[in-house]
ZAMARGU-4260 file (C-alpha; in steps of 0.2 Angstrom, whole numbers, plus 5000, padded with zeros to 4 digits):
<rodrens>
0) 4992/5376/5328 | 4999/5387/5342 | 5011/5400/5337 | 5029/5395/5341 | 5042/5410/5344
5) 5062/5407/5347 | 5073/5420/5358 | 5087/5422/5349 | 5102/5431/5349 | 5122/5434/5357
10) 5127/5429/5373 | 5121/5437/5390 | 5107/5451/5381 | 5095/5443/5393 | 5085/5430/5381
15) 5084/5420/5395 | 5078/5435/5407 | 5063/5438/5395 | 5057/5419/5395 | 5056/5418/5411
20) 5043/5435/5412 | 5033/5425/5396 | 5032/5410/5406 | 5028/5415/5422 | 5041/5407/5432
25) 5059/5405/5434 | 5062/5389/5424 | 5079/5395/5414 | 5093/5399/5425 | 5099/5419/5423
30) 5116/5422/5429 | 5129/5436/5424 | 5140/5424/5415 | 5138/5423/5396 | 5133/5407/5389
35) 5124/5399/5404 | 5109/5394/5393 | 5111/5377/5382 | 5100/5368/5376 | 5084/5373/5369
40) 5070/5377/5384 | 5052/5377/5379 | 5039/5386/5387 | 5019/5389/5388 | 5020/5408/5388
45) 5006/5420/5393 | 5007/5440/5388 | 4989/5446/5391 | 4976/5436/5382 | 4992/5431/5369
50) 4995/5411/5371 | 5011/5404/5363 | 5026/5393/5363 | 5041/5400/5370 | 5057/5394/5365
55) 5074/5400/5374 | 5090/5396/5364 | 5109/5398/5369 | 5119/5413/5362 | 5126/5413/5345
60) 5143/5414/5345 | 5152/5417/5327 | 5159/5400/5327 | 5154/5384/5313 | 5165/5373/5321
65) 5163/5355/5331 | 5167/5363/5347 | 5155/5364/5359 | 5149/5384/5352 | 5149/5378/5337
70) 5137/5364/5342 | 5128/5376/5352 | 5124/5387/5336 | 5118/5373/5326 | 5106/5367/5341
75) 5100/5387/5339 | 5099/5386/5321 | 5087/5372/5321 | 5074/5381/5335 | 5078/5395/5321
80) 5068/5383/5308 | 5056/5375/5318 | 5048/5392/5325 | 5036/5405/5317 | 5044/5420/5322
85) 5061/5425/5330 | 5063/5436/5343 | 5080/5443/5339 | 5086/5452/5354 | 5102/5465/5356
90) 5109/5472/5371 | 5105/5492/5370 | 5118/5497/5382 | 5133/5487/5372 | 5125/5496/5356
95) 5125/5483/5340 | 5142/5472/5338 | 5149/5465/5323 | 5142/5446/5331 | 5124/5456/5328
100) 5126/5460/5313 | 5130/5443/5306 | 5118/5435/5313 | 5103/5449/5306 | 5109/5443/5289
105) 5107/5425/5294 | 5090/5427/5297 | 5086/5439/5283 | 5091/5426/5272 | 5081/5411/5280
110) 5064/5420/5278 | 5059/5419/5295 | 5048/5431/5303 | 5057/5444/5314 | 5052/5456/5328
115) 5068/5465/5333 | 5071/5470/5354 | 5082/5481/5360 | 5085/5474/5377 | 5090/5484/5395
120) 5084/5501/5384 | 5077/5505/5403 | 5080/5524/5406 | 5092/5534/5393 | 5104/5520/5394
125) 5098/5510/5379 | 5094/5526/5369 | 5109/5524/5358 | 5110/5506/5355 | 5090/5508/5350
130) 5094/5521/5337 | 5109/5508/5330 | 5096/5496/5329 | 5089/5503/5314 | 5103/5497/5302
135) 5100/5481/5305 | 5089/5479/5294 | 5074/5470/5302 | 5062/5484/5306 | 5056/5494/5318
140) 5063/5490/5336 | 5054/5486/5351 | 5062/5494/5367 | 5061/5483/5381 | 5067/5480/5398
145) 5065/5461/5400 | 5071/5463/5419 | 5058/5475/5423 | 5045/5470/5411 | 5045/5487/5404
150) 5040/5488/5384 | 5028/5472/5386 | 5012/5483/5379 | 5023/5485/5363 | 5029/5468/5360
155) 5010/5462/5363 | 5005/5475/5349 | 5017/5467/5338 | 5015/5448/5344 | 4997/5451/5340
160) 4994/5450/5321 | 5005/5431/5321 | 4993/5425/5336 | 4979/5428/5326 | 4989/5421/5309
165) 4991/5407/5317 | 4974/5404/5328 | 4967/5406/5306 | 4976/5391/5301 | 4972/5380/5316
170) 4953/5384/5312 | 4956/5380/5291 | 4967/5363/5293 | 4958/5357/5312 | 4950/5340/5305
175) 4932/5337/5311 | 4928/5318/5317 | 4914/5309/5324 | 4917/5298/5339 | 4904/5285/5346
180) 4907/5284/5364 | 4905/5264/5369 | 4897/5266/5386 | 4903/5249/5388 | 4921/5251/5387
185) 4931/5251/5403 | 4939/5265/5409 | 4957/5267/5411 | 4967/5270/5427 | 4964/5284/5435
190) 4985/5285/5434 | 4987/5279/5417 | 4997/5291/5408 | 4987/5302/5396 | 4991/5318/5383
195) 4985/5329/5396 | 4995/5323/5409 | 5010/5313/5403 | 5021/5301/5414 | 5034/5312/5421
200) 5052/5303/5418 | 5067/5313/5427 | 5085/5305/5420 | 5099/5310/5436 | 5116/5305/5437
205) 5134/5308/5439 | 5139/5320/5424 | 5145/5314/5407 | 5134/5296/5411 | 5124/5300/5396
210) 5107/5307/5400 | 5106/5319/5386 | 5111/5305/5375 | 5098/5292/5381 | 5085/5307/5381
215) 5090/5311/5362 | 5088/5293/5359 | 5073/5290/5365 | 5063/5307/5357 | 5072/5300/5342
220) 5080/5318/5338 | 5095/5329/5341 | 5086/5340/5352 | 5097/5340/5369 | 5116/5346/5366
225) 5127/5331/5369 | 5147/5329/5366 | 5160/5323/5375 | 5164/5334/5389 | 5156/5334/5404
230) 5145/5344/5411 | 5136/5351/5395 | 5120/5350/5403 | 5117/5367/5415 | 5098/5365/5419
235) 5083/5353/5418 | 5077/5353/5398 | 5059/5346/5399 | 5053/5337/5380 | 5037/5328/5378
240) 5033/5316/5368 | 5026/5296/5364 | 5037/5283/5369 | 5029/5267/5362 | 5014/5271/5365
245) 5014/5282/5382 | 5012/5300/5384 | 5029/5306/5392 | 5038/5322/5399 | 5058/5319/5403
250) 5066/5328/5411 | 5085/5329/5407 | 5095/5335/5424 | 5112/5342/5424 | 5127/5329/5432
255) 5128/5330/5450 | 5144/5328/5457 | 5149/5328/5477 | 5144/5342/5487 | 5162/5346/5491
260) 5165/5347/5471 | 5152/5359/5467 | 5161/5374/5466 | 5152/5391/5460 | 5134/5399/5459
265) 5131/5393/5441 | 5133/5373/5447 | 5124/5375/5462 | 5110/5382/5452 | 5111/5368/5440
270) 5111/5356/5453 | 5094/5364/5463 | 5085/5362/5447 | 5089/5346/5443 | 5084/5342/5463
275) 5069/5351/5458 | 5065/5341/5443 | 5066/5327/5454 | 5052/5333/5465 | 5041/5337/5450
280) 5044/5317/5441 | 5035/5300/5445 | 5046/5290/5440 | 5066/5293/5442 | 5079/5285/5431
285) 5097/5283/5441 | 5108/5283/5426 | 5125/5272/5429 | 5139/5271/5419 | 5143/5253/5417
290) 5163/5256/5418 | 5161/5264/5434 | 5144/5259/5442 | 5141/5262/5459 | 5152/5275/5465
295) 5144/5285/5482 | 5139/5297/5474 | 5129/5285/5463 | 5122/5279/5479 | 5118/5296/5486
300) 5109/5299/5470 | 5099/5286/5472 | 5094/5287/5491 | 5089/5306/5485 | 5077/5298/5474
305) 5069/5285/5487 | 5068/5299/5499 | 5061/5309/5488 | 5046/5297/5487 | 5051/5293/5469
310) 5048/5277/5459 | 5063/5271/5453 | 5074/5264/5439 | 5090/5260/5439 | 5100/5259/5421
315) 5117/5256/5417 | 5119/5263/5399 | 5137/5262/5389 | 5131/5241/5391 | 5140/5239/5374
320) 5158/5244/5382 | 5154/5230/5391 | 5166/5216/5394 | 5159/5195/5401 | 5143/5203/5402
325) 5132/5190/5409 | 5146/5187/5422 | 5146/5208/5422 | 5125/5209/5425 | 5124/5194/5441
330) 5140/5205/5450 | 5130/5222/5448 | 5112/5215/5454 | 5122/5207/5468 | 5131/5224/5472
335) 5114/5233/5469 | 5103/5223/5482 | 5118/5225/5493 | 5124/5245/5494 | 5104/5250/5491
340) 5094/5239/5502 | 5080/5253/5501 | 5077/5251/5484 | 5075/5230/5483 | 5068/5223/5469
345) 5069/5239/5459 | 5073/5237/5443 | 5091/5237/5436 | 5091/5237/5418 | 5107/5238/5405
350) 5104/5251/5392 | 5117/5259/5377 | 5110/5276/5373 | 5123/5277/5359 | 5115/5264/5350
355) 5098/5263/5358 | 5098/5243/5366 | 5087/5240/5379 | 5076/5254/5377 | 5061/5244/5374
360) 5067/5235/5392 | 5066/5253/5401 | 5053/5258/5395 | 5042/5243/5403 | 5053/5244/5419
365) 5048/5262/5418 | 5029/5257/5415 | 5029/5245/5429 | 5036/5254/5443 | 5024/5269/5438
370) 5010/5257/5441 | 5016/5248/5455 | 5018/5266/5465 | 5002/5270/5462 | 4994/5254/5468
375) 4980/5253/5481 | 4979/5237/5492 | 4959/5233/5500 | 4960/5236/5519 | 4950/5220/5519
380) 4967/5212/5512 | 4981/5223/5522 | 4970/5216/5538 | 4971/5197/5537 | 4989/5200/5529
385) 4992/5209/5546 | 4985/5195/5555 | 4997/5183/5547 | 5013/5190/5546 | 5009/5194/5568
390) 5005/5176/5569 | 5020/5172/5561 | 5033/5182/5569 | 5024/5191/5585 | 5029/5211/5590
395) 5038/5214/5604 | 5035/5214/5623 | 5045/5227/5632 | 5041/5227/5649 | 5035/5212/5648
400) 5018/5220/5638 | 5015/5213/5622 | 5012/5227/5608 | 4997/5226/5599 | 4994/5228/5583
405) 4974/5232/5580 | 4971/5237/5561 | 4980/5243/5546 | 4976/5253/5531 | 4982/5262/5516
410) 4981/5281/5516 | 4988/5285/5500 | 4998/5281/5485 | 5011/5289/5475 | 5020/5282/5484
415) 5011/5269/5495 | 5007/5273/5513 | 5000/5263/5526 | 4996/5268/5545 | 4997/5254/5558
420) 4984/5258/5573 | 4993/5248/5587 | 4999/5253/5607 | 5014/5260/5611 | 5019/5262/5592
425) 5035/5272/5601 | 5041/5255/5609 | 5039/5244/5592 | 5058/5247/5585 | 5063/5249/5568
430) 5067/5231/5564 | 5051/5226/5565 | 5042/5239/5555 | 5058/5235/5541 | 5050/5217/5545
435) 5032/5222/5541 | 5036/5234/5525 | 5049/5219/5518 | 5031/5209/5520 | 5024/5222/5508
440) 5035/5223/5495 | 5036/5203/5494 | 5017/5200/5498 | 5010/5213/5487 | 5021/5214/5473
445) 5030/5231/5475 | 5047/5230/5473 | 5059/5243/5474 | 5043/5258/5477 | 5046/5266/5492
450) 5033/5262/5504 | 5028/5273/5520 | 5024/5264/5535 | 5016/5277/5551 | 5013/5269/5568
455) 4998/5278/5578 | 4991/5275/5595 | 4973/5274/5598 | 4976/5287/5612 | 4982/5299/5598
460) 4966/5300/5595 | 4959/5304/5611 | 4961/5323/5615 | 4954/5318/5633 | 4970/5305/5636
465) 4979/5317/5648 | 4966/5327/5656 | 4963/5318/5675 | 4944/5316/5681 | 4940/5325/5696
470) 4940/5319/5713 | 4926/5321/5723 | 4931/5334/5735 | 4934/5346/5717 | 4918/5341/5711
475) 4909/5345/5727 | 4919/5361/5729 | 4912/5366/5710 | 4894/5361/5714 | 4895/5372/5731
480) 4903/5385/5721 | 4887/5401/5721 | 4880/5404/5703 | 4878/5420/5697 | 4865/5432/5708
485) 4847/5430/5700 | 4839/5444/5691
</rodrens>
């Protein structure tokens, strides 16, 4: 059992500050506006030899409402109940508020283990607010300076005594199994998707298409912030879990609108994290809304991902809003092979988070496309393929010069790439390279992956191409050239 701690307290007191100095990077996003933070943000933190779960929550507000505060508390409430220990944070140069104090007797009264930190108590700034502190009831203070990582020997001292708890318990209630290893049994994939290393799944779209909604649906609990307006989501949430059966990491994204829309620091942030996320995942699922599929940004979206190197999914989710939906599904695979020619074959599947239909369907497309952009063709095979698909429709001859094309092989998956030794590679034209990779989506069975193709010369190869043999009047000039004078 590793010890689980939540950040907790008001808006803007720098919870999120302080999880990113446990974690070691700069995974929440920190701005000077109140409220920036969510969802709940988990987090392998590190303070000295202390190893933990970090969770960063969004500000409480003194609200109980449906709104999206309210819902906001809630979401907090629960990291509240689901942790060992709270750190409840307060801003020392604001001094304790009202909002403070509420929330001190909140947490008195649920039980929880608290360590009280006085936040921004750098210098005799926080001095005052340290010494208010004290009438809140939960203990001695800790004096930190989350910014400046100042007070972290203090809070170590205090976070020591729950480590050690909890490290206890793990020992008492760890169950001890004997396992006969079967030296017959055949190995898994070298890809396959394990506990260690889950498939990583990042949902992108336009905002309000229902990321957090399908994520929620899919973990099979009320752990991402979801609601009618748009735009909820502000960073990428990571949450693991097992989705029938195969160890997974989403990746929840904020809504990305047109470059010309994104106004502010805060949504430019949001969207570089979720462009981020992207870069971090396997496999990428372009959510659509099936009221409005395929507007350009959708499309943009989508090319992000295939450039990207991404495996990708297309779902449509809000399906069950759908009107003639056979009718509905031919007209969008139709539009899809047409506006996204990059990603043919990929899959498109109809999905409603709302009520969870067709789940099971992305999950499998989701499988597949992971396996088929980690697949390795023999060289053996990519040769005689070669052989055919030149046999059948030859290379160009510009100049009069036919292009040859020697060999070919894979050089790497993930996504595939193949390398085409052949001359000229400069003079071969994009058609017929868009020829040859067609020929290995349809050939090999790669739909929609993207597929790298590189063209090299032989003479690349040769670092003597350039360099001119000497005539026979310089060679005779170098051979009649004195040596140096012997010794």
């Amino acid at each position: 059992m590793t010890l689980s701690v939540a950040i907790v307290g008001r808006p803007n007191v720098g919870k999120s500050t302080l999880f990113n100095r446990l974690v070691g990077k700069r995974l929440a996003l920190v701005d000077d506006q109140p409220g920036v933070t969510r969802d709940l943000r988990e987090g392998a933190a590190r303070l000295a030899d202390l190893r933990f779960a970090v969770i960063d929550t969004a500000g409480l507000e003194d609200v109980s409402d449906e709104s999206l505060p309210g819902r906001m508390r809630r979401l907090t409430e629960r990291a509240i109940g689901m942790a060992d220990l709270c750190l409840f944070m307060v801003d020392g140069r604001s001094g304790v508020t009202a909002t403070d104090e509420v929330f001190a007797e909140i947490l008195r009264r649920q039980g929880t283990e608290v360590i009280l930190l006085v936040n921004k108590a750098e210098g005799r700034a926080g001095e005052a607010g340290m010494l208010e502190a004290y009438a809140l009831g939960l203990g001695e203070p800790v004096a930190i300076s989350a910014e400046h990582g100042e007070g972290m020997d203090e809070l170590y001292a205090r976070l020591r005594p729950f480590a050690d708890a909890a490290e206890a318990q793990a020992a008492e209630t760890a169950p001890v199994t004997d396992v006969d290893v079967d030296d017959d049994e055949s190995e898994a994939p070298a890809f396959a998707p394990s506990p260690e290393r889950p498939l990583q799944i990042a949902v992108i779209g336009r905002p309000n298409a229902g990321k957090s909604t399908l994520i929620n649906r899919i973990i099979g609990d009320e752990r991402l912030l979801t609601g009618p307006e748009a735009g909820i989501t502000r960073d990428a949430i990571s949450l693991a879990t097992d989705w029938r059966g195969t160890p997974v990491r989403l990746f929840d994204t904020a809504g990305m609108r047109k470059r010309a829309r994104v106004s502010g620091k805060l949504e430019k942030l949001s969207v570089a994290d979720g462009l981020r996320a992207v870069r971090f995942a396997e496999v990428v699922v372009v959510l659509l809304d099936a009221r409005i599929p395929f507007e350009q940004q959708d499309l943009r979206i989508a090319d992000l991902a295939e450039s990207e190197g991404r495996a990708v999914v297309v779902a449509v989710n809000k399906w069950d809003l759908a009107e003639d939906r056979q009718a509905r599904l031919k007209a969008l695979r139709a539009e899809f092979e047409k506006l996204l020619p990059q990603l043919r074959g990929a899959p498109l599947v109809t999905v409603s988070a709302l009520t969870g239909k067709g789940l099971d369907t992305l999950h499998d497309a989701i499988v597949g496309a992971h396996a088929v952009w980690n697949r390795r063709v023999p060289t053996a095979k990519l040769n005689q393929w070669l052989a055919r698909m030149v046999a059948a429709h030859p290379p160009p001859a510009p100049g009069g010069r036919r292009i040859k094309l020697r060999y070919m092989t894979q050089v790497k998956t993930r996504p595939p790439g193949f390398v085409v030794m052949c001359s000229r590679p400069e003079e071969l034209g994009r058609s017929y390279a868009r020829y040859l990779v067609n020929g290995l989506r349809d050939d090999f069975d790669m739909p929609g992956t993207p597929i790298r193709l590189h063209l090299r010369s032989q003479a690349e190869r040769n670092p003597y191409r350039n360099k001119r043999k000497p005539g026979p009047s310089k060679l005779r000039k170098h051979l009649d050239k004195p040596g140096p004078p012997k010794r």
